[in-house]
ZADO-1210 file (C-alpha; in nm, 4 decimals, padded with zeros to 6 digits):
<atoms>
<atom x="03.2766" y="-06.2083" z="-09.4086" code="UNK" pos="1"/>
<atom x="03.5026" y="-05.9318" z="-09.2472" code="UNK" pos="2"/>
<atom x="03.6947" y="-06.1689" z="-09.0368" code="UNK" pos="3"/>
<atom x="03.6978" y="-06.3889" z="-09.3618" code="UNK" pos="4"/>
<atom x="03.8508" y="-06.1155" z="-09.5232" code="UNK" pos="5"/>
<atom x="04.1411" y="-06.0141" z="-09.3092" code="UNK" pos="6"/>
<atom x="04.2128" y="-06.3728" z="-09.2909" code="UNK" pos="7"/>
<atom x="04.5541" y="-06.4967" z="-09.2347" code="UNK" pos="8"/>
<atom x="04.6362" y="-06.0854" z="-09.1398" code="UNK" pos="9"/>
<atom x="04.3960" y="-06.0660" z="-08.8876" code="UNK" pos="10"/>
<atom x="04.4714" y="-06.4188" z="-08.7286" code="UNK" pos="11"/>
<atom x="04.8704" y="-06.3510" z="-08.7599" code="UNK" pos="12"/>
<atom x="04.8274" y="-06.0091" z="-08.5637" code="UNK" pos="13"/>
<atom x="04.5839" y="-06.1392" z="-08.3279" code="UNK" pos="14"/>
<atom x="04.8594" y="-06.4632" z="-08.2243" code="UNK" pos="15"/>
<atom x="05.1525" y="-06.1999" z="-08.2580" code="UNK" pos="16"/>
<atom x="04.9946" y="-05.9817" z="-08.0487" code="UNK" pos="17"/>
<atom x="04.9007" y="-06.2255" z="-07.7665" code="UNK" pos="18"/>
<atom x="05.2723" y="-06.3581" z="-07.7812" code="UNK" pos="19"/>
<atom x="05.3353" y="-06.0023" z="-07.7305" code="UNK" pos="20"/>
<atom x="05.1710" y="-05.8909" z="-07.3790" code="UNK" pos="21"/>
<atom x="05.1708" y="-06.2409" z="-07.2719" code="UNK" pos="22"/>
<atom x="05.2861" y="-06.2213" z="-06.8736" code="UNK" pos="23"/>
<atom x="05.5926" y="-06.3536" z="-06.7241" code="UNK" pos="24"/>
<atom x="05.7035" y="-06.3597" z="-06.3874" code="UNK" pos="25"/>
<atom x="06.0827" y="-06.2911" z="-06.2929" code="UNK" pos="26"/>
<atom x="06.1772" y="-06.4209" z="-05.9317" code="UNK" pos="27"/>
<atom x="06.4909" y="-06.4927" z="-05.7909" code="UNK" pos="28"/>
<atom x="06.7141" y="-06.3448" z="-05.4756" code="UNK" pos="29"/>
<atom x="07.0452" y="-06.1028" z="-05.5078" code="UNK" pos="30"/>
<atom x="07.2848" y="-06.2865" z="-05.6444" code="UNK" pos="31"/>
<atom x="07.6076" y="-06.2790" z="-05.3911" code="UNK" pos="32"/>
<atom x="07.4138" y="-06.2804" z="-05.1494" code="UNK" pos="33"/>
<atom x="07.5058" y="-06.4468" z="-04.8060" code="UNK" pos="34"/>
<atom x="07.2391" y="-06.7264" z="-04.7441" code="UNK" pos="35"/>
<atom x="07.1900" y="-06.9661" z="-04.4374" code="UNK" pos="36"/>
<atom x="07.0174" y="-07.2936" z="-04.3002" code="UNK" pos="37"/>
<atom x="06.8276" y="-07.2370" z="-03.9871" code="UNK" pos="38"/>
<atom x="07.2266" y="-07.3753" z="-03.7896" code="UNK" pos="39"/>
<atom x="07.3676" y="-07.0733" z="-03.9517" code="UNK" pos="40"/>
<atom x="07.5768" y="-07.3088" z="-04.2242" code="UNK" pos="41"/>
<atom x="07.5917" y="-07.2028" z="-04.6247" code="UNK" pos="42"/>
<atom x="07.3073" y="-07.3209" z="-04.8050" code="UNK" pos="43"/>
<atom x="07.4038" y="-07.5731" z="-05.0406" code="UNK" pos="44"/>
<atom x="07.2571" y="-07.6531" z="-05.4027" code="UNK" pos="45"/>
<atom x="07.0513" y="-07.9278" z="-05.2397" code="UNK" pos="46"/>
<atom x="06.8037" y="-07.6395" z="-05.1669" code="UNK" pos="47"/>
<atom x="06.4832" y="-07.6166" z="-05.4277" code="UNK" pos="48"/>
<atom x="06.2908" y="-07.3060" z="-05.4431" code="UNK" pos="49"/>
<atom x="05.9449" y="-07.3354" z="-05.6509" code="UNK" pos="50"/>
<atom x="05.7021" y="-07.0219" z="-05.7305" code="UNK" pos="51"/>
<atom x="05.3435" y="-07.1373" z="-05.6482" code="UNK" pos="52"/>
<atom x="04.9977" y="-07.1196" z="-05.5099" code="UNK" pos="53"/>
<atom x="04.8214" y="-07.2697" z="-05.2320" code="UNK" pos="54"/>
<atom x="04.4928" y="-07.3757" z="-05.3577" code="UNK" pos="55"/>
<atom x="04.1036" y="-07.3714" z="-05.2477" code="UNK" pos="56"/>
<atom x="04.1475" y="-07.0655" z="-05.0200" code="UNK" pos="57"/>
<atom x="04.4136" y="-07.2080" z="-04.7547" code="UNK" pos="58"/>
<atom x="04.6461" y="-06.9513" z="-04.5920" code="UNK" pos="59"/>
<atom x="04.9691" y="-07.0974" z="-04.4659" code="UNK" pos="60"/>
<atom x="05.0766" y="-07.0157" z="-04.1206" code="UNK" pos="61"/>
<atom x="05.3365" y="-07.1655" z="-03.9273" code="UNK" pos="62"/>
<atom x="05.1136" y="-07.3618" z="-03.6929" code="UNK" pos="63"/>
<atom x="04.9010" y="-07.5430" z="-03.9779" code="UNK" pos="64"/>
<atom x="05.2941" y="-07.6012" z="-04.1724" code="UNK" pos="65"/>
<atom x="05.1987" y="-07.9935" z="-04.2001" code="UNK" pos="66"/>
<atom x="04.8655" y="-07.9254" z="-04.4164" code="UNK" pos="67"/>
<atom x="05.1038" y="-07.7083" z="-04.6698" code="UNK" pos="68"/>
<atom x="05.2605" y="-07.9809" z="-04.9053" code="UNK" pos="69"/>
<atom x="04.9337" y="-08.0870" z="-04.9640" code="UNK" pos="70"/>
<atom x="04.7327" y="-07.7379" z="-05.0451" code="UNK" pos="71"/>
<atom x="05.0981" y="-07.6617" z="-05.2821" code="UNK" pos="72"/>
<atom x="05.0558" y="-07.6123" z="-05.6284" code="UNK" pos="73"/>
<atom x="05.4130" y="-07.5637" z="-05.7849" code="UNK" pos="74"/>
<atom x="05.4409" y="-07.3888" z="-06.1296" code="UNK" pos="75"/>
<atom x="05.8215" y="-07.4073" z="-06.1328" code="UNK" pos="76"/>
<atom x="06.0901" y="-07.5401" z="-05.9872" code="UNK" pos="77"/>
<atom x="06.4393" y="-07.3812" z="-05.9674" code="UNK" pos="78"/>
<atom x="06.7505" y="-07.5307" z="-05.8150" code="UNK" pos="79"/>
<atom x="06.9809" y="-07.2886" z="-05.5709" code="UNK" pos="80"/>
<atom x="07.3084" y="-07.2332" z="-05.7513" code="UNK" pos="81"/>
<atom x="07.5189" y="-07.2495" z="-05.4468" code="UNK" pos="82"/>
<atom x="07.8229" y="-07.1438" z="-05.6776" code="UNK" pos="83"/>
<atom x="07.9180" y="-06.7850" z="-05.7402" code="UNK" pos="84"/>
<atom x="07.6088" y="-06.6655" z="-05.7529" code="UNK" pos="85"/>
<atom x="07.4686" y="-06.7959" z="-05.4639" code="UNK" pos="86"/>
<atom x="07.1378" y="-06.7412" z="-05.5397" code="UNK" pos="87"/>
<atom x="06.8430" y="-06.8854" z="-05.7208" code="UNK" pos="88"/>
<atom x="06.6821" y="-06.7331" z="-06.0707" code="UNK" pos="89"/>
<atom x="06.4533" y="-06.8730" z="-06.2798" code="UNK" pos="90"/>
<atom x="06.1370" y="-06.6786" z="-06.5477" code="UNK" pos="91"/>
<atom x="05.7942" y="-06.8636" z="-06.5747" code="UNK" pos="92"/>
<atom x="05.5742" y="-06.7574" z="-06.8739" code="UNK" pos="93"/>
<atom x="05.2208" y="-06.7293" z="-06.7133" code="UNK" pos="94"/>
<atom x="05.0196" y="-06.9477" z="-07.0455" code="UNK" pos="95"/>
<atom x="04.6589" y="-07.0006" z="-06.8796" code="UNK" pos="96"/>
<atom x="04.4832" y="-06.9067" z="-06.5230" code="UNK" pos="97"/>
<atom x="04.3577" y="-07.2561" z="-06.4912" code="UNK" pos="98"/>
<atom x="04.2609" y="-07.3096" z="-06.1288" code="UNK" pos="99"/>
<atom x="04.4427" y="-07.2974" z="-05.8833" code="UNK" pos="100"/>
<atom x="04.6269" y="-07.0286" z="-06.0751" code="UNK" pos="101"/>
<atom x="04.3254" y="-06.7747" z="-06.0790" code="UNK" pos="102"/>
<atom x="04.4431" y="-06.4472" z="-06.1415" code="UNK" pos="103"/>
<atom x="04.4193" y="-06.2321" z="-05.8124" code="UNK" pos="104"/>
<atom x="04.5147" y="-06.5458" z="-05.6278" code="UNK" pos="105"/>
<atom x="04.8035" y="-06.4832" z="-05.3407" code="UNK" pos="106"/>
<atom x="05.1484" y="-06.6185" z="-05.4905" code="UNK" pos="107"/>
<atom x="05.4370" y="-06.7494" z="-05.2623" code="UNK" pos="108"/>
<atom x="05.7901" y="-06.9104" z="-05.3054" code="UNK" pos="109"/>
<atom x="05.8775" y="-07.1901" z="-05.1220" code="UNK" pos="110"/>
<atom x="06.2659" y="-07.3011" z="-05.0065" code="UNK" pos="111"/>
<atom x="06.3407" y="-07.6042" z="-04.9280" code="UNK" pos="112"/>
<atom x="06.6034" y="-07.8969" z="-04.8477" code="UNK" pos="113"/>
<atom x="06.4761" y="-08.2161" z="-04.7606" code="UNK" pos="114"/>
<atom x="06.5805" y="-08.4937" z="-04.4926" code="UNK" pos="115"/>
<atom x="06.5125" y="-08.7505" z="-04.3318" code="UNK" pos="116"/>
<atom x="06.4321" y="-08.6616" z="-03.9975" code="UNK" pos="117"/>
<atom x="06.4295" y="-08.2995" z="-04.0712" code="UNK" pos="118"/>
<atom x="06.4061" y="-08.0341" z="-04.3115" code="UNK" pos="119"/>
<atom x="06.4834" y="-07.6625" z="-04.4169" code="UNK" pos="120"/>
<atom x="06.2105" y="-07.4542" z="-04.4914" code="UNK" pos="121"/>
<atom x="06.1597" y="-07.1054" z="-04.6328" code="UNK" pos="122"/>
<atom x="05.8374" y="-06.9593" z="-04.7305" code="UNK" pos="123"/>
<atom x="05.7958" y="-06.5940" z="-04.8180" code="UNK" pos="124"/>
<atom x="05.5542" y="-06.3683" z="-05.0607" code="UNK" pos="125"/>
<atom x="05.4900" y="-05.9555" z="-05.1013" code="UNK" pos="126"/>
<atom x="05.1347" y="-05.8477" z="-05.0406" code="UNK" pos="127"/>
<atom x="05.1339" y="-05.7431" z="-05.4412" code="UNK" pos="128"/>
<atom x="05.2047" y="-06.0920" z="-05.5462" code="UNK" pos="129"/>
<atom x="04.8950" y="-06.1980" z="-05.7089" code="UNK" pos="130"/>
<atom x="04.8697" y="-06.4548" z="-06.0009" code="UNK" pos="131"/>
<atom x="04.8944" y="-06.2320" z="-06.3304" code="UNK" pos="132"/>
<atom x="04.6285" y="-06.2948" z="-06.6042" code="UNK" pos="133"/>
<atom x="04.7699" y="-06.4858" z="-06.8694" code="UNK" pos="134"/>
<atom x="04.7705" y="-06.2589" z="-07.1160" code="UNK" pos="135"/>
<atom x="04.6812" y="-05.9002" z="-07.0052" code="UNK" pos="136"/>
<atom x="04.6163" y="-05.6003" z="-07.2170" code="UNK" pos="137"/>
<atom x="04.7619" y="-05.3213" z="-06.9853" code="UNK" pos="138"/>
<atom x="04.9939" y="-05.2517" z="-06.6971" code="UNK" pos="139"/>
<atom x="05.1478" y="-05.3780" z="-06.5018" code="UNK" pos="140"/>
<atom x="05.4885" y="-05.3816" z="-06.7134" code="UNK" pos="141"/>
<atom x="05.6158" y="-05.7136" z="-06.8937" code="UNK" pos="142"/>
<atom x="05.7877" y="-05.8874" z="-06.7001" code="UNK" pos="143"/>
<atom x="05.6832" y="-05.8818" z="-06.3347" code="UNK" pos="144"/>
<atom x="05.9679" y="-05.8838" z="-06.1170" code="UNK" pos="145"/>
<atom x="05.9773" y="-06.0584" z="-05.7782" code="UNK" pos="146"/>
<atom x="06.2742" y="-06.0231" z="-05.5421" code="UNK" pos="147"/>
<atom x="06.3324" y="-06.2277" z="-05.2161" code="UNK" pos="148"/>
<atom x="06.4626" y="-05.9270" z="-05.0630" code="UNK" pos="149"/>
<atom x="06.1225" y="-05.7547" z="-05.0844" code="UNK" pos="150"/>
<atom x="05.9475" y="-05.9767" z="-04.9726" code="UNK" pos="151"/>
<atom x="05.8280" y="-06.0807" z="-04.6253" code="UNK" pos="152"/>
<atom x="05.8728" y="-06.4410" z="-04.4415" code="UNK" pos="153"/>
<atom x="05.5916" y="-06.6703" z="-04.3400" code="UNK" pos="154"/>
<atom x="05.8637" y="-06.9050" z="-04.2622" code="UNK" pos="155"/>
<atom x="06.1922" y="-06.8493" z="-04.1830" code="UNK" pos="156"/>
<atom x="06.3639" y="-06.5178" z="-04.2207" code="UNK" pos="157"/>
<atom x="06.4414" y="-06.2571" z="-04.4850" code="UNK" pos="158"/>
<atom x="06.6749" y="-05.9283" z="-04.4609" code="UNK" pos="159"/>
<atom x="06.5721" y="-05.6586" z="-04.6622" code="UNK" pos="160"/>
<atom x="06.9064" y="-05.4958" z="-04.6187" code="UNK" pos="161"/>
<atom x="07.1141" y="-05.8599" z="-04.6611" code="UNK" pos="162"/>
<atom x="07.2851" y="-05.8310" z="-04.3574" code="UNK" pos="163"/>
<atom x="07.4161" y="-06.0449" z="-04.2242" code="UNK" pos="164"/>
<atom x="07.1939" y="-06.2998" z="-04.4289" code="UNK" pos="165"/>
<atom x="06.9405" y="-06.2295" z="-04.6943" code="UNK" pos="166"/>
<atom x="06.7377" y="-06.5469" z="-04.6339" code="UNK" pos="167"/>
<atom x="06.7442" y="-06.8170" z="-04.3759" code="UNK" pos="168"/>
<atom x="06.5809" y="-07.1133" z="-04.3750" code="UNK" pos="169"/>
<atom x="06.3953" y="-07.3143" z="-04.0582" code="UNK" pos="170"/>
<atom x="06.4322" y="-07.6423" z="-03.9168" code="UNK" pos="171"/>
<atom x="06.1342" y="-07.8018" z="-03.9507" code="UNK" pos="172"/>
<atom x="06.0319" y="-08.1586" z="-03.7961" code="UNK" pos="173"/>
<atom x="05.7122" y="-08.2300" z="-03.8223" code="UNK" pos="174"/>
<atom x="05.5894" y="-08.2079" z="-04.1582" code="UNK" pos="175"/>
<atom x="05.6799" y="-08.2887" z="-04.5151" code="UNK" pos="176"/>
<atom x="05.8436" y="-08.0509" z="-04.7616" code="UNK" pos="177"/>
<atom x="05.6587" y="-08.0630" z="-05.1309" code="UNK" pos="178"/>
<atom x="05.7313" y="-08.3785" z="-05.3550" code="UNK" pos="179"/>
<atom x="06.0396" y="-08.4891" z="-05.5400" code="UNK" pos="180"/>
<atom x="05.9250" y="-08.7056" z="-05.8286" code="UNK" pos="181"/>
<atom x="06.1469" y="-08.9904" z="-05.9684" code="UNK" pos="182"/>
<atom x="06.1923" y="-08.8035" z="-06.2554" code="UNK" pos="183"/>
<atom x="06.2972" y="-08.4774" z="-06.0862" code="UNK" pos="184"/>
<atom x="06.5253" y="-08.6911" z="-05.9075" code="UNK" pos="185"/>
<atom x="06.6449" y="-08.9034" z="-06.1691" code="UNK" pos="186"/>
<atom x="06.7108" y="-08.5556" z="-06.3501" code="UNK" pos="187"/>
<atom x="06.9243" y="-08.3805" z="-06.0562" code="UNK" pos="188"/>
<atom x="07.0762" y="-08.6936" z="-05.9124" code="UNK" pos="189"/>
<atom x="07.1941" y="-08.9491" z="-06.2180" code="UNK" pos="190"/>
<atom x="07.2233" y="-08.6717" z="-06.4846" code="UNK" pos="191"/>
<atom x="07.4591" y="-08.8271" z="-06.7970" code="UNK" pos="192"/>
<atom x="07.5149" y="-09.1822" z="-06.5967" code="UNK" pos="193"/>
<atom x="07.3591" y="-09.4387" z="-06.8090" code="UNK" pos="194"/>
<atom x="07.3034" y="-09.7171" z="-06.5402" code="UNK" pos="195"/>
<atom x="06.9832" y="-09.4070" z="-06.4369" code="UNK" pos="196"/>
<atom x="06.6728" y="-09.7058" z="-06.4237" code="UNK" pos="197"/>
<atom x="06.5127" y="-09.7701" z="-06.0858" code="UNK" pos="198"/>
<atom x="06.6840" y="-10.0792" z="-06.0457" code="UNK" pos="199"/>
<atom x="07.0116" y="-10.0173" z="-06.1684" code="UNK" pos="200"/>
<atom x="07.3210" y="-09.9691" z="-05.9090" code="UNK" pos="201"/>
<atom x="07.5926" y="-09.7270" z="-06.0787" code="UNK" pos="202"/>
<atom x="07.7829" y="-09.7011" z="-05.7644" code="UNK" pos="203"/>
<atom x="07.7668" y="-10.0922" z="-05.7061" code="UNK" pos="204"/>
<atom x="07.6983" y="-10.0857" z="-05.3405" code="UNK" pos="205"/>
<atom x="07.4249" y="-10.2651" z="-05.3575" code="UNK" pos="206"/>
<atom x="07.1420" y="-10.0276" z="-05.3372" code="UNK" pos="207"/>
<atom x="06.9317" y="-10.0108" z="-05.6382" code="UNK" pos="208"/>
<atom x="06.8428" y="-09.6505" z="-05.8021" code="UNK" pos="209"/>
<atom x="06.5099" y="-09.6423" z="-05.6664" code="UNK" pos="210"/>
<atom x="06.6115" y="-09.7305" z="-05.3022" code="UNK" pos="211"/>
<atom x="06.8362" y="-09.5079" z="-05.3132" code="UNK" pos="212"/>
<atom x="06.5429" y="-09.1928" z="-05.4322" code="UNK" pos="213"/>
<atom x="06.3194" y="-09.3377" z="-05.0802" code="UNK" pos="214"/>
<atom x="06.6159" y="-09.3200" z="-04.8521" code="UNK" pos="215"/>
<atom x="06.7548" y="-08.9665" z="-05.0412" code="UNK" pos="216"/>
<atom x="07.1059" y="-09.1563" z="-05.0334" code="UNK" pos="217"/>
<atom x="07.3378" y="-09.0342" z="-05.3179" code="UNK" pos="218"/>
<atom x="07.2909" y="-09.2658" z="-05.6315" code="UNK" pos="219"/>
<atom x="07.6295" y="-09.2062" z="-05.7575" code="UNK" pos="220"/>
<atom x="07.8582" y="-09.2256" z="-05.4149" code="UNK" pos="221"/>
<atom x="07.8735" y="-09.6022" z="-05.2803" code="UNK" pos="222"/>
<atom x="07.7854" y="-09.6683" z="-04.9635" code="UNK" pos="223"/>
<atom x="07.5502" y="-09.8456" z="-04.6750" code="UNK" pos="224"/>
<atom x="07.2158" y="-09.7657" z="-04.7046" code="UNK" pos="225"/>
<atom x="06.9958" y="-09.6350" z="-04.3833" code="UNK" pos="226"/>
<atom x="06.9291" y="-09.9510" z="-04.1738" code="UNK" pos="227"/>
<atom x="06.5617" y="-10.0492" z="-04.1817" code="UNK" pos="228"/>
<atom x="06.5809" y="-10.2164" z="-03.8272" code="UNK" pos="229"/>
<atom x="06.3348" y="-10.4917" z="-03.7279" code="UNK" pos="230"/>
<atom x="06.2837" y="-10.5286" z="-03.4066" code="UNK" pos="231"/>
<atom x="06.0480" y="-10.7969" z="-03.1371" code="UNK" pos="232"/>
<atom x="05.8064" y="-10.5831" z="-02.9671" code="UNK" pos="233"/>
<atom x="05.5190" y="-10.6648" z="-02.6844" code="UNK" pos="234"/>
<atom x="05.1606" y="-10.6362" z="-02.7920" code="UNK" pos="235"/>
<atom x="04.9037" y="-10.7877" z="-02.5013" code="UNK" pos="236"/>
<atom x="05.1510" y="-10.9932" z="-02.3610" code="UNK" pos="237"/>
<atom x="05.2910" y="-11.1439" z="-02.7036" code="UNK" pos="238"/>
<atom x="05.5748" y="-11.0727" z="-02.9209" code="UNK" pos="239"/>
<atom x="05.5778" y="-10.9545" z="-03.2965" code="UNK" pos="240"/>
<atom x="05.8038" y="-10.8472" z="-03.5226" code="UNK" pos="241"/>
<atom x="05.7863" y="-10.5107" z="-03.6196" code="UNK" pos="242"/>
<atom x="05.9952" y="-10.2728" z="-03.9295" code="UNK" pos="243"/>
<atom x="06.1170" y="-09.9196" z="-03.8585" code="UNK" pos="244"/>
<atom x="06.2193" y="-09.7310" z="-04.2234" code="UNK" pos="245"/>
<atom x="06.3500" y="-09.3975" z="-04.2563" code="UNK" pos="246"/>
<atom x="06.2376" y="-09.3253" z="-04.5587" code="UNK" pos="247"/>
<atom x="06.2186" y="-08.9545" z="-04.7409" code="UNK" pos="248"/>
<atom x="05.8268" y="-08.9001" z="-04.7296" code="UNK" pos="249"/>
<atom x="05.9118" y="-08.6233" z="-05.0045" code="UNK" pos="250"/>
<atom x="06.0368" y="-08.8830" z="-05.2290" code="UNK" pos="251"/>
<atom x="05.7042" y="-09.0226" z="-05.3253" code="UNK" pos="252"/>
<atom x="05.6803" y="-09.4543" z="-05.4113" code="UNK" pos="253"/>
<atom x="05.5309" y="-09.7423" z="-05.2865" code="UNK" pos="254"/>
<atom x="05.6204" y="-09.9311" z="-04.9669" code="UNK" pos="255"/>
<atom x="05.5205" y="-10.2494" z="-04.9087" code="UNK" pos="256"/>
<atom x="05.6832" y="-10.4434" z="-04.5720" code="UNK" pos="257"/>
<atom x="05.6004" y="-10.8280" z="-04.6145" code="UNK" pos="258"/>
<atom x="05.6306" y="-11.1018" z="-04.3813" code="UNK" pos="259"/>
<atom x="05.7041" y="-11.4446" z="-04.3639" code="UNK" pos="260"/>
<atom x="05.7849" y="-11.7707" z="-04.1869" code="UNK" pos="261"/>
<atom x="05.9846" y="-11.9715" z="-04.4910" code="UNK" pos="262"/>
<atom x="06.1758" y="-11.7112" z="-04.6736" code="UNK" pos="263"/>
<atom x="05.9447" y="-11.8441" z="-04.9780" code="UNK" pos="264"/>
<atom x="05.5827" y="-11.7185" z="-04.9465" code="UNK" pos="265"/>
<atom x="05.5304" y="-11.3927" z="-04.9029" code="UNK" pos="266"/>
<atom x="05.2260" y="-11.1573" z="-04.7799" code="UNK" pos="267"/>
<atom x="05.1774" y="-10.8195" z="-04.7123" code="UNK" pos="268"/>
<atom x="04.8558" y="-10.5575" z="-04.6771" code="UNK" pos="269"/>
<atom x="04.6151" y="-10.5725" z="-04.3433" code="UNK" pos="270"/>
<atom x="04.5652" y="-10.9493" z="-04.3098" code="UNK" pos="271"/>
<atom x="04.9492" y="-10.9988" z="-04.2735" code="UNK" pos="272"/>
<atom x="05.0888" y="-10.6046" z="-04.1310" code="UNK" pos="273"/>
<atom x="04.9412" y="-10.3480" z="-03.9511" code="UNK" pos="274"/>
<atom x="05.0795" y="-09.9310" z="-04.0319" code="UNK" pos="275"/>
<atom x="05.1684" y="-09.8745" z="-03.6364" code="UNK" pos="276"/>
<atom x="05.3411" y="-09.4788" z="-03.7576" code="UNK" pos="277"/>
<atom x="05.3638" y="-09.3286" z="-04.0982" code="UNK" pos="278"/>
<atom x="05.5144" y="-08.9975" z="-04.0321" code="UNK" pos="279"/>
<atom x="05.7350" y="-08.7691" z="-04.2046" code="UNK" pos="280"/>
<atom x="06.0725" y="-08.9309" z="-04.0132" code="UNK" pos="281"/>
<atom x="05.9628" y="-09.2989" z="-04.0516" code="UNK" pos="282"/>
<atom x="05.7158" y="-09.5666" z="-04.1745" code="UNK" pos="283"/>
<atom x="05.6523" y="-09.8241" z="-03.9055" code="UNK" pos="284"/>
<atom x="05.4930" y="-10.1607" z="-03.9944" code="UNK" pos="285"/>
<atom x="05.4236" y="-10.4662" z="-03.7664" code="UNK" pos="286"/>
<atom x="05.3822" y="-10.8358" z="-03.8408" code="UNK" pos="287"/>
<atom x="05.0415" y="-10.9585" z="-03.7164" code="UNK" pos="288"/>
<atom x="05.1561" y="-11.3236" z="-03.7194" code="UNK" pos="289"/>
<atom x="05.3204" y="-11.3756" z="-03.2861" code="UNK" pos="290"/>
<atom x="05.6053" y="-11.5201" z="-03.2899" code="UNK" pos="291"/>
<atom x="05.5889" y="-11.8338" z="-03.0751" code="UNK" pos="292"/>
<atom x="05.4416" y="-12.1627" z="-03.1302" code="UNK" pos="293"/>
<atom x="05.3224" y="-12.2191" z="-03.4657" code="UNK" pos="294"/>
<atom x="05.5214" y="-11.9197" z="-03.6050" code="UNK" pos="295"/>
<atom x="05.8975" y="-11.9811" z="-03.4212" code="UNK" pos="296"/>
<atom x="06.0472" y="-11.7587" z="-03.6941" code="UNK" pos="297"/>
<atom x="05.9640" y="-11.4637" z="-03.8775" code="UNK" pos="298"/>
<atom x="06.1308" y="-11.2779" z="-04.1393" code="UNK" pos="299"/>
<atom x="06.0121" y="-10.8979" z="-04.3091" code="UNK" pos="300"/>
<atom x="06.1254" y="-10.7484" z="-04.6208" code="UNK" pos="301"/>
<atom x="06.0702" y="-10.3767" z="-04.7430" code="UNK" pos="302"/>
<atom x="05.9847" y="-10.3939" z="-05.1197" code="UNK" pos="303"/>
<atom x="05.9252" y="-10.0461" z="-05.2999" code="UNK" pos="304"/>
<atom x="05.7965" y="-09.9555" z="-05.6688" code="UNK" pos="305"/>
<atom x="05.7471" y="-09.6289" z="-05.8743" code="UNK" pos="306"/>
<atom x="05.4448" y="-09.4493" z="-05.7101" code="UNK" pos="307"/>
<atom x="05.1759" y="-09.4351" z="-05.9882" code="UNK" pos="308"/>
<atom x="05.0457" y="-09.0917" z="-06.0585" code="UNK" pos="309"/>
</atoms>
């Protein structure tokens, strides 16, 4: 009966005083600041920085860097404002400690520019960066605050002092930077154009919205898209056609390559194309059908849909 008796008051208070302590995290870099990509040019606002965790234990390093996209757990995303500020800014509100977000666990932010054939990568955290508890009754003070410049590089490089640079980014190669959905995409790239579907064309070159997310080609600017070259290639002494496309492995959707000898029927999937390289810089597919006697002709096509989540 007591808690029946305070009632509203004592639910009110309790809710009021959970909104109260509830934790937030503040992390962004000096703004002014002078910051580079690994060739020592200005970064530019198509750098992303997200706060996060890496889940089930792993510690990133940069010798395992290709296993980190896929241990990442993001809890926000903040575009660089390459403008005067020159720096990136953003407040998450820390609602739950759902796993991977166990409190204790080691957080990190992660910089980065996608490409094609090669990225820019910045990872950095301070040793007292630990996932807050969502809504804790003492110190430390409301809001944490997080600063790049205090904060040491896994990846990359970070001045304390911010001279010359406060943070530069690393070329990396050989692995893939975390996921850009559609929707981020859609958000950044066709923000206020109304022809924003997957397979509308606003700039009318010919490149649909959705190609244009798997090559990370600018919606908005005409122009060619990468070439997606087929070429005849020797396999035990006979010749097949075979698919090279540059997509952005970042940009996650569908590829199918299918093949054909009529320009009408279609196939696709292990009875009609084998994977020969699916790498961060390129998906390679081959025909399985030689061309040659019954099959003088051969054609492939790259066909690509939302990924599914």
């Amino acid at each position: 009966m007591r808690s029946r008796i305070c009632g509203l008051l004592g639910c009110i208070a309790a809710l009021a005083g959970a909104d109260a302590v509830a934790q937030s995290i503040q992390w962004n870099s000096t703004r002014g600041a002078t910051n580079r990509t690994s060739a020592g040019g200005t970064m530019t606002s198509g750098f992303s920085f997200e706060l996060g965790v890496f889940k089930n234990g792993f510690v990133p390093s940069p010798a395992n860097r290709a296993l980190w996209a896929a241990n990442w757990v993001a809890a926000q995303r903040v575009a660089y404002d390459a403008g005067p500020n020159q720096q990136f800014a953003a407040q998450w509100n820390v609602i739950d400690n759902l796993a991977p977000f166990s409190q204790g666990t080691a957080a990190y932010v992660w910089g980065f520019q996608g490409g094609v054939n090669s990225s820019e990568w910045l990872l950095f955290r301070k040793s007292d960066w630990t996932w807050p508890a969502a809504s804790p009754s003492g110190p430390p003070p409301f809001p944490l605050t997080w600063l790049a410049a205090s904060a040491t590089a896994v990846l990359g490089t970070i001045n304390a002092s911010g001279s010359p640079v406060l943070m530069q980014s690393a070329a990396v190669t050989d692995a893939a930077s975390p996921a850009t959905t559609w929707l981020q995409w859609q958000a950044s790239e066709l923000a206020g154009v109304a022809l924003n579907g997957p397979s509308d064309d606003p700039d009318h070159d010919g490149t649909s919205n959705l190609l244009e997310f798997v090559f990370g080609t600018p919606p908005t600017q005409a122009g060619a898209p990468p070439a997606t070259p087929v070429a005849v290639v020797m396999v035990a002494g006979q010749r097949f056609l075979q698919m090279t496309v540059p997509r952005r492995v970042d940009h996650p959707a569908t590829l199918t390559v299918q093949v054909t000898s009529n320009l009408a029927n279609w196939s696709s999937g292990p009875a009609a194309t084998v994977v020969v390289t699916d790498s961060p810089a390129a998906l390679v597919v081959r025909d399985l059908t030689p061309l040659g006697g019954a099959a003088p002709q051969r054609f492939m096509r790259l066909k690509a849909e939302l990924a599914t989540p």
